[in-house]
C-alpha positions as CSV (number, residue, x, y, z in Angstrom):
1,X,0.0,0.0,0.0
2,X,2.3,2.7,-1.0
3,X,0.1,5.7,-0.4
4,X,0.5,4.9,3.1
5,X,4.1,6.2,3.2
6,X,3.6,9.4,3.4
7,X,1.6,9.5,6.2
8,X,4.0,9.6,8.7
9,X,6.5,12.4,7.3
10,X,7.5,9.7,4.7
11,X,8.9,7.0,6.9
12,X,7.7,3.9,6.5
13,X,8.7,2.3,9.9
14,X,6.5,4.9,11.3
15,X,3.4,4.5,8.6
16,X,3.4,0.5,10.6
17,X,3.6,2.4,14.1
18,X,-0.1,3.3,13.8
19,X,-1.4,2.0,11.0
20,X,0.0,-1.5,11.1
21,X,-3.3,-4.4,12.2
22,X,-1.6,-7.4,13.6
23,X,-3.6,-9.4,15.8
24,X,-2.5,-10.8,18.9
25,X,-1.4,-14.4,19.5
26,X,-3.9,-14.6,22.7
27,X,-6.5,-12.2,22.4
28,X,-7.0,-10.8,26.4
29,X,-9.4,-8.0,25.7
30,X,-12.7,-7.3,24.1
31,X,-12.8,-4.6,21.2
32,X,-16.2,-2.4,20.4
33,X,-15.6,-0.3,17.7
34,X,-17.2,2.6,15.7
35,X,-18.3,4.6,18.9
36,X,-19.3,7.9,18.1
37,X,-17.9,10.8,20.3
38,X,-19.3,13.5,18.5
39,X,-20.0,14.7,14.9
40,X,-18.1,17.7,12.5
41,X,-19.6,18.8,9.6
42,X,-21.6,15.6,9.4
43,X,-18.7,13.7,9.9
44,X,-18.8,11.3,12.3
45,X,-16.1,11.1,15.2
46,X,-15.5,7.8,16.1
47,X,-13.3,5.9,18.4
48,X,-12.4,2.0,19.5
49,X,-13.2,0.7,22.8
50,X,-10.3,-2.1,24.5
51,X,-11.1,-3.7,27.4
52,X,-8.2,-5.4,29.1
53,X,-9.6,-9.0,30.9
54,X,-8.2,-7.5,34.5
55,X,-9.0,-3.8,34.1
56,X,-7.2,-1.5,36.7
57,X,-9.8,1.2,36.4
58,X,-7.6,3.5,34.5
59,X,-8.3,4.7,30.7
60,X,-5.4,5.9,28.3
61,X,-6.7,7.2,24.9
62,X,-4.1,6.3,21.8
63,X,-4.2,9.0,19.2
64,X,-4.3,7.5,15.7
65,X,-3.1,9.8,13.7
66,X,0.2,10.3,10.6
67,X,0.8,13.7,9.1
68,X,-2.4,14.5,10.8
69,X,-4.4,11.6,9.1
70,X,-6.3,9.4,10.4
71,X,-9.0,6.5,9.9
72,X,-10.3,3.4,11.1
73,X,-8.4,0.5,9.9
74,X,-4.9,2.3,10.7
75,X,-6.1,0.8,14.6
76,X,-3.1,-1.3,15.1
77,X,-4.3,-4.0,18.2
78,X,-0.8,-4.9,18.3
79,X,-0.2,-1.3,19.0
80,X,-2.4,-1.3,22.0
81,X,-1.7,-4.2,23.7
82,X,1.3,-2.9,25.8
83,X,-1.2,-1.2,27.4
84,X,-4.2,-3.5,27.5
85,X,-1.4,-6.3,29.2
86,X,-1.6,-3.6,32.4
87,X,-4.6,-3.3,32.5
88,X,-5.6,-0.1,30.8
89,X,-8.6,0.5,29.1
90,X,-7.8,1.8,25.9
91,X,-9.9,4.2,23.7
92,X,-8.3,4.4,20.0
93,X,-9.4,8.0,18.6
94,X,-9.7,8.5,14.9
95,X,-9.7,12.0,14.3
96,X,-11.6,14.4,11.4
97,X,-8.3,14.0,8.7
98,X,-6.4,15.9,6.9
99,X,-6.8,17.5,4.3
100,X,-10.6,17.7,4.8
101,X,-9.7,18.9,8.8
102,X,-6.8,21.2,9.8
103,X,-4.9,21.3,13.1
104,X,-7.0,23.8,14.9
105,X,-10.2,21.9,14.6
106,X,-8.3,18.7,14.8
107,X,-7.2,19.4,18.3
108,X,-11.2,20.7,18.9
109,X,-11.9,17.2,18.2
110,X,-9.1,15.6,20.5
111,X,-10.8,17.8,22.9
112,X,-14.1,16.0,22.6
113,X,-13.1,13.1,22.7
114,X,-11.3,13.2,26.1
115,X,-14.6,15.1,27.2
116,X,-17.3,12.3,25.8
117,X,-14.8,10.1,27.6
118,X,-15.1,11.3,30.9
119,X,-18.7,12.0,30.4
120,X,-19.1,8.1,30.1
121,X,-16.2,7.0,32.5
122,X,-18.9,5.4,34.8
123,X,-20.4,3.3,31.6
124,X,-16.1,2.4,30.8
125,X,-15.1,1.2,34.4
126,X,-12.6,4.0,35.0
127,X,-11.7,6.9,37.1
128,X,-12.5,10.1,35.2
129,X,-9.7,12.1,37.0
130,X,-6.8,9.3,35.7
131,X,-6.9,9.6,32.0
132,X,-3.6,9.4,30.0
133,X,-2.8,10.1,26.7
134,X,-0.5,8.6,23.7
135,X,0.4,8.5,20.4
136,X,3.2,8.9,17.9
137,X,4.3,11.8,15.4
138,X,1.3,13.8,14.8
139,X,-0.6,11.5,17.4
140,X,2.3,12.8,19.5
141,X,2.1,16.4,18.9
142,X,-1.7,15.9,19.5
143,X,-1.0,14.2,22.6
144,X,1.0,17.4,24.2
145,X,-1.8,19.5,22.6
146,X,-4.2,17.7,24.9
147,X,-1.6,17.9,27.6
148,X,-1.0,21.7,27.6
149,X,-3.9,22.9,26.3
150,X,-7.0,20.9,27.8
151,X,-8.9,22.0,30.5
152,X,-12.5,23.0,31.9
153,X,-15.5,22.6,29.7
154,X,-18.4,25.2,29.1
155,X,-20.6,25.2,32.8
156,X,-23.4,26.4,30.3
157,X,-22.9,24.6,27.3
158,X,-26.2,23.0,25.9
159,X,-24.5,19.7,25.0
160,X,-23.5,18.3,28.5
161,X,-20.5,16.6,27.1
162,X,-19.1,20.1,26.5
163,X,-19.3,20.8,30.0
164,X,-16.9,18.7,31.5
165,X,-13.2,18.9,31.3
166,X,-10.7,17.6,27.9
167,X,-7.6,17.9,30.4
168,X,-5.2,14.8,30.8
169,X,-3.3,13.3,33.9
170,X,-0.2,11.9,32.0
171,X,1.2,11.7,28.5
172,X,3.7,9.8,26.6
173,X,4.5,9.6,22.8
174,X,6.9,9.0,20.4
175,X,8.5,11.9,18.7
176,X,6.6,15.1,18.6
177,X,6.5,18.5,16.7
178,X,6.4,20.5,19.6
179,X,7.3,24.4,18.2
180,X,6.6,25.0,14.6
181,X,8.6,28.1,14.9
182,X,12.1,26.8,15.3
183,X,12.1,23.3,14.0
184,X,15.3,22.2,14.5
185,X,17.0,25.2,15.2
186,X,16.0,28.5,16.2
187,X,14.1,30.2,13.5
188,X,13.3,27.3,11.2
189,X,9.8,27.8,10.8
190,X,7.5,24.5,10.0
191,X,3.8,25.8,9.3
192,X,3.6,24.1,6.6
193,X,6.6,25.0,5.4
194,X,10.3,23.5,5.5
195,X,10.7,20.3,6.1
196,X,6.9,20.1,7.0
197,X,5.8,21.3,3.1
198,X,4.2,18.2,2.3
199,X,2.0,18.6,5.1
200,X,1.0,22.1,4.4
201,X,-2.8,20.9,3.7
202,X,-3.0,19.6,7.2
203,X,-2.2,23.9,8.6
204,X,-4.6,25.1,6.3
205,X,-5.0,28.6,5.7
206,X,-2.0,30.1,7.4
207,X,-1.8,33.6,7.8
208,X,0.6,35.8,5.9
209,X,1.2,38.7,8.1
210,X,4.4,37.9,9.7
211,X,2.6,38.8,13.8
212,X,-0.4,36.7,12.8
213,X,1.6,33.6,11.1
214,X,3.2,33.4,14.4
215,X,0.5,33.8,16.6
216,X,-1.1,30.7,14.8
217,X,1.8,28.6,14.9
218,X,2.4,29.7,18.9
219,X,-1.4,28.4,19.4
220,X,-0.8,25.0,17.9
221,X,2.7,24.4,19.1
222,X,2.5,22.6,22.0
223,X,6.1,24.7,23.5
224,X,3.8,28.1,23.8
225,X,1.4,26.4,25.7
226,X,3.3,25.0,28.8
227,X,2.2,26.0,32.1
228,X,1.9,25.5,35.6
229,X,0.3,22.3,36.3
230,X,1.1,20.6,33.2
231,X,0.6,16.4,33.6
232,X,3.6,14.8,33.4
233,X,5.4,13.8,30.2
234,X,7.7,11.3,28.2
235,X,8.8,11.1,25.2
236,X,11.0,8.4,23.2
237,X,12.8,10.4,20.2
238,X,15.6,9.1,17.6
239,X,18.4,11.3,17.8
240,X,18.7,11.0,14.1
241,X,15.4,11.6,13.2
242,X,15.1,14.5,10.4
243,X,11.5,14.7,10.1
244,X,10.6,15.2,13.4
245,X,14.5,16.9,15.4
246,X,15.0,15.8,18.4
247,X,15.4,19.3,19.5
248,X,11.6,19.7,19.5
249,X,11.4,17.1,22.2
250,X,14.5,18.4,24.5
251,X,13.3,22.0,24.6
252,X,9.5,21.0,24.8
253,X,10.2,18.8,28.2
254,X,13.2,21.7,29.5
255,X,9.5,24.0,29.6
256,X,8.1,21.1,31.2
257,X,10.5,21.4,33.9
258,X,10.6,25.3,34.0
259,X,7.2,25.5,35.2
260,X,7.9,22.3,37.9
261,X,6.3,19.7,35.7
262,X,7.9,16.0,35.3
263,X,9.4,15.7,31.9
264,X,11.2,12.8,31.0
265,X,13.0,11.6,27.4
266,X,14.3,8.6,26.1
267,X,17.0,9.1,23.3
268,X,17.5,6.5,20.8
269,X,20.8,7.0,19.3
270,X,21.3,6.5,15.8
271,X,17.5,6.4,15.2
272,X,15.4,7.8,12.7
273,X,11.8,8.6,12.7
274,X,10.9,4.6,13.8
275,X,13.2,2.0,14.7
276,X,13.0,-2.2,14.7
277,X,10.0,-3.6,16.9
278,X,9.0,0.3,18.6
279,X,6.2,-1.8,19.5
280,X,7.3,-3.0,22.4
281,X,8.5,0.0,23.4
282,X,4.7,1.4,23.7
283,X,5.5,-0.9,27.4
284,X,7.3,2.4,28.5
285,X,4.5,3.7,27.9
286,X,2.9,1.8,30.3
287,X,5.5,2.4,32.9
288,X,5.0,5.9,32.6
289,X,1.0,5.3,33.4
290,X,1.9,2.8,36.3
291,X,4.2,5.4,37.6
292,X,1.7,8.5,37.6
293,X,-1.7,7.3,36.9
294,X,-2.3,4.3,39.3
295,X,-3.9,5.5,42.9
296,X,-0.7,4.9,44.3
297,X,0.9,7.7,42.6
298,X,1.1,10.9,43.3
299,X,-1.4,13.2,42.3
């Protein structure tokens, strides 16, 4: 399937990383798919229910998204199982996709889902104040959207989904754009631009005054939106990646710490955008949820 190659900034080690369906040897959970979390332009939303068979009462949602695409059968249940094997219960989001949907309303949908999640956490088994959040690439930079941006929902909003809150406890992902305004260096700018050009239809309409070009890249880079109270983070990065530097993850978890947030990174050296069996390394993953999602952990 070649047109799947470029849907992870051309690499295809990454284009299996989400998109890749193996089954699993034993099959320990039970999958319900096609759940609608809410609707765009009569689109519908949809997402994939996993239920581990020894559920800890904890949810992580997996962003399924490449170059800001997305669909149903890229739901890898190879993918999740890392985390289905401790016990999460994992919801798979397929986002609105590029080019039809462009960042901004992308991470609008995130939003909602995290929101119709926690709306239903009672229905799902799980605590809606532990909720972590994964992905890779554009799943990743989605991830630390959710991360840095999410928060309270509407206390008057007609639709009561809207009214509760699309923030995360935790995040992990594998290498994230993080500051489209100095990709890889200070400077290099990435709105669809630079090394990013062939995913200029995902940014849409970007402005062309120079103050209002960065003001939209500052509000979908992830960097601009650190603050106080940020979840913790980790991030596994290639430190030969040229699609995704590795810069964007070091100074994107350096903010982390600047406002007292947890912020941890785990360097691959010699790696590129993917590497051999990265599966397994969605385990860390896991780790990272054991470590700040479980009751045990610190709030």
């Amino acid at each position: 399937m070649p047109h799947l190659k470029r849907l992870f900034f051309g690499s295809w080690t990454i284009t299996c990383l989400l998109l890749g369906s193996v089954q699993a040897e034993e099959q320990t959970f039970t999958r319900t798919q096609d759940i609608i979390y809410g609707r765009a332009f009569g689109t519908a939303l949809t997402l994939d229910l996993f239920r581990p068979a020894k559920p800890n009462g904890i949810g992580v949602i997996y962003v399924v998204s490449g170059g800001w695409y997305s669909a149903h059968e890229f739901i890898s249940e190879k993918v999740m199982q890392p985390l289905l094997d401790h016990g999460y219960t994992v919801f798979a989001v397929v986002h609105g996709s590029n080019p039809r949907f462009h960042i901004p309303e992308i991470v609008d949908q995130m939003e909602r889902s995290v929101r119709f999640i926690r709306a239903n956490a009672v229905n799902y088994g799980i605590d809606p104040e532990r909720i972590g959040i994964a992905g890779g690439s554009a799943g990743g930079h989605l991830s630390l959207m959710l991360a840095t941006r999410g928060g309270p929902g509407k206390s008057d909003a007609k639709d009561l989904i809207d009214r509760q809150s699309s923030a995360v406890q935790a995040a992990a992902c594998f290498f994230p754009p993080t500051d489209f305004l100095n990709y890889g260096k200070p400077g290099e700018g990435a709105v669809g631009e630079g090394i990013l050009k062939d995913f200029k239809s995902a940014f849409g309409s970007v402005p062309t005054d120079p103050d209002e070009k960065r003001r939209f890249a500052e509000s979908i880079s992830p960097y601009y939106l650190v603050k106080k109270g940020v979840p913790p983070v980790f991030i596994i990065h290639g430190d030969a990646d040229k699609l995704v530097p590795i810069q964007q993850a070091e100074v994107f978890l350096e903010k982390v710490k600047s406002v007292g947030g947890i912020a941890k990174l785990d360097t691959r050296a010699g790696q590129q955008h993917g590497w051999k069996n990265w599966e397994s390394d969605v385990g860390r993953f896991a780790d990272w949820f054991d470590q700040h999602l479980k009751p045990s952990a610190k709030p």
